[in-house]
N, CA, C and O of each residue as an XYZ file, in Angstrom:
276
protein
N      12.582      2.993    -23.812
C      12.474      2.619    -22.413
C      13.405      1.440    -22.105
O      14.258      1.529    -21.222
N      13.247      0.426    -22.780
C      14.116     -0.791    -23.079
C      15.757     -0.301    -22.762
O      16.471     -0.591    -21.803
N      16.044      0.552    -23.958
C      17.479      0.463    -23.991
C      17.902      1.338    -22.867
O      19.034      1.042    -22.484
N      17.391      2.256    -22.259
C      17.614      3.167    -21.052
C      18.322      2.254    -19.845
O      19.277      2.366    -19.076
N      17.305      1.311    -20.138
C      17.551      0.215    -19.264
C      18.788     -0.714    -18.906
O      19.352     -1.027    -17.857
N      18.989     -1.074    -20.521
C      20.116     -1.536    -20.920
C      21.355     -0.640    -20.790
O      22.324     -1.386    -20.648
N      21.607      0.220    -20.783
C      22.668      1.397    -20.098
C      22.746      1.426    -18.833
O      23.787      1.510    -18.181
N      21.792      1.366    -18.475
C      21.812      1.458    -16.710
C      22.420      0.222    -16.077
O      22.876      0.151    -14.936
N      22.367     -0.631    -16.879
C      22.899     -2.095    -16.587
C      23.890     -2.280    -16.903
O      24.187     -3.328    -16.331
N      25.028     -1.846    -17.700
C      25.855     -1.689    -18.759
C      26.232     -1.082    -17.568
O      26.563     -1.909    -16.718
N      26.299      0.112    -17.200
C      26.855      1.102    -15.838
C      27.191     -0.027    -14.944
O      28.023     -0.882    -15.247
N      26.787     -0.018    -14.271
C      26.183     -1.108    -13.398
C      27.105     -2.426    -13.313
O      27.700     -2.784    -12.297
N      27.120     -3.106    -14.599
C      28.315     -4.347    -14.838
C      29.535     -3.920    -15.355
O      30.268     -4.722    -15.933
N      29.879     -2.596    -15.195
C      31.133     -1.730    -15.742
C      31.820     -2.638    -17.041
O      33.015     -2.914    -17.150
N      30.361     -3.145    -18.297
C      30.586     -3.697    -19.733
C      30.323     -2.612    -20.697
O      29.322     -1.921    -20.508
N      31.054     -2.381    -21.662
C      31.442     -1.772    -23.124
C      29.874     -2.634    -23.735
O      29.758     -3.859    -23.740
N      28.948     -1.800    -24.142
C      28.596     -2.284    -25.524
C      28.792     -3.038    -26.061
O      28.025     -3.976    -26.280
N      30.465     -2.828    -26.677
C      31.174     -3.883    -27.648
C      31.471     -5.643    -26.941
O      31.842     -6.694    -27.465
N      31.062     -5.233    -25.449
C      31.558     -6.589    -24.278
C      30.116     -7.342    -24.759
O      29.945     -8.424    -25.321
N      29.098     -6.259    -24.276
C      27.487     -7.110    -24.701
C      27.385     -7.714    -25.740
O      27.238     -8.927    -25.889
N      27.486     -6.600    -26.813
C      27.612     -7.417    -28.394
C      28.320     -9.077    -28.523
O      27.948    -10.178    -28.929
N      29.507     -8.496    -27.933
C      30.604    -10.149    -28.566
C      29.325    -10.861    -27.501
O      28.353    -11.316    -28.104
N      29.320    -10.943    -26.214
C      28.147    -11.876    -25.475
C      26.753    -12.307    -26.204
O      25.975    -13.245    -26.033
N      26.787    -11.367    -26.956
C      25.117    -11.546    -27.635
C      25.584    -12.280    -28.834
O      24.769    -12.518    -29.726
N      26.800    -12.656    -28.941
C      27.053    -12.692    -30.635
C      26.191    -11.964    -31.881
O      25.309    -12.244    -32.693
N      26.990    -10.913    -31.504
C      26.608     -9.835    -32.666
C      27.288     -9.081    -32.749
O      28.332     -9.042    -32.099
N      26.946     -8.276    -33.532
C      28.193     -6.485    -33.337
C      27.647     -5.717    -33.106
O      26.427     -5.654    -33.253
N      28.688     -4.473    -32.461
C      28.559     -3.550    -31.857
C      27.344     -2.741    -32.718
O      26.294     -2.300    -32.249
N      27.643     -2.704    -33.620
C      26.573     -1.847    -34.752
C      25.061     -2.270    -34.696
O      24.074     -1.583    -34.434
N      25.139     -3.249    -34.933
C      23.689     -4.176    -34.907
C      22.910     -3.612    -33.827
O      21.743     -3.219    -33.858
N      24.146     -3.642    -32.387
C      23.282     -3.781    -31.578
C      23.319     -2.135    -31.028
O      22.495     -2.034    -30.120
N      23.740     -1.338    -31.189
C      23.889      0.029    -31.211
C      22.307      0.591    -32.131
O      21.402      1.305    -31.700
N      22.432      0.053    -33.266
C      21.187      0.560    -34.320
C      19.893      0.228    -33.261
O      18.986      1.038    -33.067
N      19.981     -1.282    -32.530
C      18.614     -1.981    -31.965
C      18.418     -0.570    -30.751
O      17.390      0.094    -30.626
N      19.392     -0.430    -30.156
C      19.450      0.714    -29.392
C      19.052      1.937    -29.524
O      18.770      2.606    -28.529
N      18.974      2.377    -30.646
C      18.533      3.798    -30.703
C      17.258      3.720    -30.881
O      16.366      4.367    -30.332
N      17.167      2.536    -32.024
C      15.229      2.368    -32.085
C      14.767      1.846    -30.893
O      13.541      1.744    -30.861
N      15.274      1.532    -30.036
C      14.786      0.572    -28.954
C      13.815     -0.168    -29.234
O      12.616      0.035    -29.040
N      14.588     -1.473    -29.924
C      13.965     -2.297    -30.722
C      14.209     -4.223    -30.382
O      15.123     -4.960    -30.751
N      13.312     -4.441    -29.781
C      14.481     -5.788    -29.133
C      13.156     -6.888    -29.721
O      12.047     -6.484    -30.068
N      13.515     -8.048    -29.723
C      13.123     -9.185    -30.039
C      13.196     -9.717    -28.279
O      14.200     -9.621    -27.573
N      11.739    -10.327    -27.814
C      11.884    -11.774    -26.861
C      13.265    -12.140    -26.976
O      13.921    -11.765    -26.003
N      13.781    -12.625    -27.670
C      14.923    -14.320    -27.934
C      16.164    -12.881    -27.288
O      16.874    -13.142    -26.317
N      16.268    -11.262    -28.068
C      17.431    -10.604    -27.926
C      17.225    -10.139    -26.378
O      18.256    -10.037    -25.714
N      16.496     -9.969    -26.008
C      15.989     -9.533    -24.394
C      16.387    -10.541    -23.408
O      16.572    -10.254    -22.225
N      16.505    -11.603    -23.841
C      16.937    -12.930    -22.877
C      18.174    -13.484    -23.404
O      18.535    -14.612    -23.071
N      18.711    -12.908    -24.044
C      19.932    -12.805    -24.515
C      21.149    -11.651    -23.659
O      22.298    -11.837    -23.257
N      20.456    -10.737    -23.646
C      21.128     -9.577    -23.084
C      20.883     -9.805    -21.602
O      21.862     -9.761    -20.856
N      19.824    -10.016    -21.159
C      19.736    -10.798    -19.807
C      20.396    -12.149    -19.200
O      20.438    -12.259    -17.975
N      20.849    -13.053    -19.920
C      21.939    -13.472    -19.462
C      23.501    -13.228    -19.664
O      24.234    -14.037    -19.095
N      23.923    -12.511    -20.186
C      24.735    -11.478    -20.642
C      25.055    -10.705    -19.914
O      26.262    -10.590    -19.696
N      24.197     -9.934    -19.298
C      24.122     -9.134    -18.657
C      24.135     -9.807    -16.986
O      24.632     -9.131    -16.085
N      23.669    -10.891    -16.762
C      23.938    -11.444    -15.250
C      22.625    -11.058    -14.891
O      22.632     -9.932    -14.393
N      21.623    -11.515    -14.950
C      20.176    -10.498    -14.183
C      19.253    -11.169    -14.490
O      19.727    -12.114    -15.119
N      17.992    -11.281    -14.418
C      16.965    -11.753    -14.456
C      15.732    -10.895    -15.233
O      15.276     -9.830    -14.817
N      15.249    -11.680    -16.592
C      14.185    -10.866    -17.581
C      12.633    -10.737    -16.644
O      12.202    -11.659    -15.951
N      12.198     -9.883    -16.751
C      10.562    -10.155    -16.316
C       9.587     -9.338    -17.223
O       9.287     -8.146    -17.169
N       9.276    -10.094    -17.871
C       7.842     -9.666    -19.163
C       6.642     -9.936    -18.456
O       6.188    -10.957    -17.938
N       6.057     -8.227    -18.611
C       4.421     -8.887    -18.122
C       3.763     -7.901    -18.667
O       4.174     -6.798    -19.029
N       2.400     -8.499    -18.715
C       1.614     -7.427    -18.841
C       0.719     -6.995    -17.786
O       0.453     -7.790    -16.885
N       0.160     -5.680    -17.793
C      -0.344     -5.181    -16.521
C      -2.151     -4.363    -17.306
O      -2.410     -3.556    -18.199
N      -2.847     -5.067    -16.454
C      -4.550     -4.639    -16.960
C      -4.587     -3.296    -16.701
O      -4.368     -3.103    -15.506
N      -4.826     -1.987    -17.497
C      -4.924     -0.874    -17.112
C      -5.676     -0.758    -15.990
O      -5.075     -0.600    -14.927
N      -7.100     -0.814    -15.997
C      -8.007     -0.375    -15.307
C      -7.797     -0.988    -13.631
O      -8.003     -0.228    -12.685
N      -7.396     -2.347    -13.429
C      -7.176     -2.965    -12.432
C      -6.028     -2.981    -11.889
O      -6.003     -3.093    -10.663
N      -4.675     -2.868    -12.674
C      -3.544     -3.003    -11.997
C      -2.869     -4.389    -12.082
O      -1.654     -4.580    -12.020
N      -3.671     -5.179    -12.208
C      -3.567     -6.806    -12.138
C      -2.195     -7.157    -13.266
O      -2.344     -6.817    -14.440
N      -1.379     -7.584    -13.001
C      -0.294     -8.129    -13.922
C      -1.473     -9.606    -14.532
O      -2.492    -10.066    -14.016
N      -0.803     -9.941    -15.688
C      -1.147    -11.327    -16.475
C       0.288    -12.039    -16.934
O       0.280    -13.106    -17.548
């Protein structure tokens, strides 16, 4: 779901992967592998979010109520 995301954004800022990576300081691979597992760390999510130019929003949402926390 994550990385779907991250493509759509990638579209969007007309950036290469390889543009995010060098921004994230990392490589393309690293962050290609995090991608397929859609696998991100807090610290890499707000990483790629300023990187990316945009704003992170983590929440959680109460099933039964709807209520974000």
């Amino acid at each position: 779901m994550v990385s779907e995301k991250i493509r759509i954004l990638l579209i969007k800022r007309k950036m290469t992967m390889s543009e995010l990576a060098d921004k994230m300081e990392t490589t393309p691979q690293n962050l290609s592998n995090k991608l397929s597992r859609d696998n991100f760390t807090q610290k890499e999510m707000q990483s790629m979010s300023r990187a990316l130019a945009c704003k992170l929003d983590i929440s959680f949402t109460l099933e039964e109520t709807g209520e974000q926390v």
